[in-house]
N, C-alpha and C positions, 0 to 999 in steps of 0.2 A: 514456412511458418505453420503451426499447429492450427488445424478448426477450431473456432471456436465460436459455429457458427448457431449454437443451440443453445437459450439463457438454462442456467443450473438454478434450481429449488434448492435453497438448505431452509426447512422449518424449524422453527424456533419456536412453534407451537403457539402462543400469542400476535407473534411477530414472522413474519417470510424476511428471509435474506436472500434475495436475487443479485445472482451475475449476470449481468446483460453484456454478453460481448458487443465489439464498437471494434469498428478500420481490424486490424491484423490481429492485435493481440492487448489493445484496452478490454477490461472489465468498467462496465460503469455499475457501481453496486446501488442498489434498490431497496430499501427496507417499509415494508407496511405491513398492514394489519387486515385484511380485505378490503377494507374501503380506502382510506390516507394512505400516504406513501411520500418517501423522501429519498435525492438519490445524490450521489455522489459525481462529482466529478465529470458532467457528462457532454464527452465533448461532441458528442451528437445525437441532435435531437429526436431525430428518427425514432432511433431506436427505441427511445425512453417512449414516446409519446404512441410508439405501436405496443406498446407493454402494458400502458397503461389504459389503453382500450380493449386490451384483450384482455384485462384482469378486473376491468371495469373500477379503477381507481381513480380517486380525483389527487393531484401531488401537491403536497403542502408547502416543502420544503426543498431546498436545493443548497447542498455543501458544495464549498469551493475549497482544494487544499493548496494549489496553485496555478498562476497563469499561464503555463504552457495552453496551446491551443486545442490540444487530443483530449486537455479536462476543461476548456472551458467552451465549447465549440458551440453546446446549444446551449447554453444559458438564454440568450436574448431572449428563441423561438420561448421555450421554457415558459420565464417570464412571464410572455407577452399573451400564451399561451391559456395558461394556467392562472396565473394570477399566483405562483409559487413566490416564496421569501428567498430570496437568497441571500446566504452568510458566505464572507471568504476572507482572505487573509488583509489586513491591516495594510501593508505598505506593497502590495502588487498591482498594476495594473489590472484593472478587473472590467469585464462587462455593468457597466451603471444601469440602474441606482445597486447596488447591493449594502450588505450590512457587514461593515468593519469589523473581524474580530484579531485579537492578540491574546497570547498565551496568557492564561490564567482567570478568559472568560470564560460563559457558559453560555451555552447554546439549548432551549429548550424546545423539541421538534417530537414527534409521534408519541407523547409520554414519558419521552426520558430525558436524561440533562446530559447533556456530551461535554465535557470538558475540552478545553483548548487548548493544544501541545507548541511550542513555538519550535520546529527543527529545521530550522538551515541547514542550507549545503547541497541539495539539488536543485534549488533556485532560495533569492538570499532572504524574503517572508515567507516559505514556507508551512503551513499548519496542517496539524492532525487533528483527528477527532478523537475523542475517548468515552464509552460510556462505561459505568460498573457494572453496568448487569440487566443484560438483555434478557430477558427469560433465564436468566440463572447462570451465565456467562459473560463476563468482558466483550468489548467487542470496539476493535479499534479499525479508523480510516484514515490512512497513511500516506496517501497518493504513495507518490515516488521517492520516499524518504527510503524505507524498509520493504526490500522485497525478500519473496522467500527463496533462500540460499545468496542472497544478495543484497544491492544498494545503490540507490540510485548515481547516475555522475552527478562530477560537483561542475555544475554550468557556472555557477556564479560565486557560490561557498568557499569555504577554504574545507580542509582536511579533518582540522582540529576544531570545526564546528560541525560536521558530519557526524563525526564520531561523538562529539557533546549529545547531537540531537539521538543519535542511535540509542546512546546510551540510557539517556532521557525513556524511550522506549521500551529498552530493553527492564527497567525497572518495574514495569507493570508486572500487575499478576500472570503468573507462567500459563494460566490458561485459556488468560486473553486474546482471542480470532483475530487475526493481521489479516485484514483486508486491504491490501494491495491493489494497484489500478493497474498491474501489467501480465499475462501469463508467459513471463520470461524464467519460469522454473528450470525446467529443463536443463536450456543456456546456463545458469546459472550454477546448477550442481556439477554441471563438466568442468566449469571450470573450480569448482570448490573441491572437487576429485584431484584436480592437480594440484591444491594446495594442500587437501591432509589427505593421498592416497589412503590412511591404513585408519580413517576413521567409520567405525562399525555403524553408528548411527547414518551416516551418510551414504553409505552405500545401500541402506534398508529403506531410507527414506527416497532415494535415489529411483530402486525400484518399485518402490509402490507409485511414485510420482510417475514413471513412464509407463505405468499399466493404463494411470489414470487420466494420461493421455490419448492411448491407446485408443479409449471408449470416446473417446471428444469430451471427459468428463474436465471439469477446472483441476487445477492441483492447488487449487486457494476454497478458502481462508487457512492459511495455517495457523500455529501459534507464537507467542513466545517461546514460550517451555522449548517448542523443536528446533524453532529458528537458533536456541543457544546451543542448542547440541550439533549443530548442521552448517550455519552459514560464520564464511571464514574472517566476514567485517565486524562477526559481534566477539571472535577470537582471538584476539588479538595478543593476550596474555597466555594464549596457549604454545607450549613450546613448537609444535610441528608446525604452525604458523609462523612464528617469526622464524624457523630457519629459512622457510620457505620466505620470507619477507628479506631474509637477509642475501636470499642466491640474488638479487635485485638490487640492494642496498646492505654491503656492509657494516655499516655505520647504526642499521637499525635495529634500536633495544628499546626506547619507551612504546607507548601503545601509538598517539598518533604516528610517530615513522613508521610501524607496523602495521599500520592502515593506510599509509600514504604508500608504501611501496605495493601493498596489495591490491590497492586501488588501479594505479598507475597498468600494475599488471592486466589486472583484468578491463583497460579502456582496449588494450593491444592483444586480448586473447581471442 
């Protein structure tokens, strides 16, 4: 598995975007201003609560996008901690008390309004976050819905709610930051390499992403905009994908079969 044992700085000039690596290959993301801070998905505590003494932050806020245990791990400590709000998803078992939210609420935390995504399909309440403009940029948290060259499994989802939720995503503006809670890149473009060998973007994005592991840098936040041009779950209409979807499944011509066979694919690549 890749280091990722040094948190990465992206300034946002008003705002810091922190990756806090966690266990193998969690990102738990961190956003504040020097003083507040709110973080994402974190499913241990440690880490957060050594971040925040050494940046001298008090944390306000705490996103929940799902109950897997790797993003909900220190909520309690958190909490109990802190004295942090915690928001998470509507119908998941969650660390209590927290604050229920469903797609098409809003969440108001460090200045800004996050909007509330509902994408099933790697667990069945699922949520994202969305803000419009961090410092001059989108900037979305996605847990394990949309990773970059990839997508989460479907533990409890169906196929054709995956791809709903993707979809859902993939509408945002092309410049909107995919912050992802996994540094599964890498894995991810090998196998995107077997699905569109002969595509140019992919192989450019391919290499900068393994330079930039090279250094132990993140290969996250990506975007939209690259994620269309790179990963092979938001392609599904593209021809070199469904042939590739079809050496699997004959039969496959709309877009969910050509994301269910690509899926399928990549549980066994």
């Amino acid at each position: 598995m890749n280091d990722t044992s040094s948190p990465q700085f992206l300034n946002t000039s008003a705002l810091n975007l922190v990756a806090l690596p966690a266990f193998d290959d969690n990102y738990i993301w961190m956003l504040h201003n020097t003083k507040q801070a709110l973080v994402v998905d974190p499913g241990d505590a440690e880490v957060v609560l050594e971040a925040l003494k050494r940046l001298s932050l008090r944390l306000e806020t705490v996103l929940v996008t799902h109950h897997h245990i790797d993003h909900t791990g220190g909520v309690d400590v958190l909490r109990d901690t802190t004295g942090a709000t915690v928001f998470g998803p509507l119908t998941e078992t969650m660390p209590e008390p927290i604050r229920r939210l469903e797609g098409g609420d809003k969440v108001q935390a460090m200045g800004l309004t996050f909007d509330v995504i509902d994408v099933p399909g790697h667990t069945s309440g699922h949520i994202a976050f969305y803000a419009d403009d961090v410092d001059g940029a989108p900037l979305l948290f996605c847990g394990d819905t949309l990773f970059s060259g990839g997508c989460g499994r479907l533990f409890e989802g169906t196929p054709a709610q995956m791809l709903d939720s993707l979809t859902k995503l993939v509408a945002l503006p092309g410049h909107t930051r995919v912050c992802c809670t996994h540094e599964y890149t890498l894995s991810n473009l090998k196998f995107a390499r077997a699905v569109e060998p002969n595509n140019a973007a992919l192989i450019q994005y391919q290499e900068q992403c393994v330079a930039l592991r090279e250094v132990k840098h993140p290969t996250l936040p990506s975007t939209i905009a690259k994620e269309l041009q790179i990963n092979p779950f938001l392609r599904s209409d593209q021809a070199e994908v469904v042939l590739a979807a079809q050496q699997l499944d004959p039969t496959a011509a709309d877009a969910v079969a050509v994301f269910t066979a690509i899926r399928q694919w990549k549980n066994n690549f």
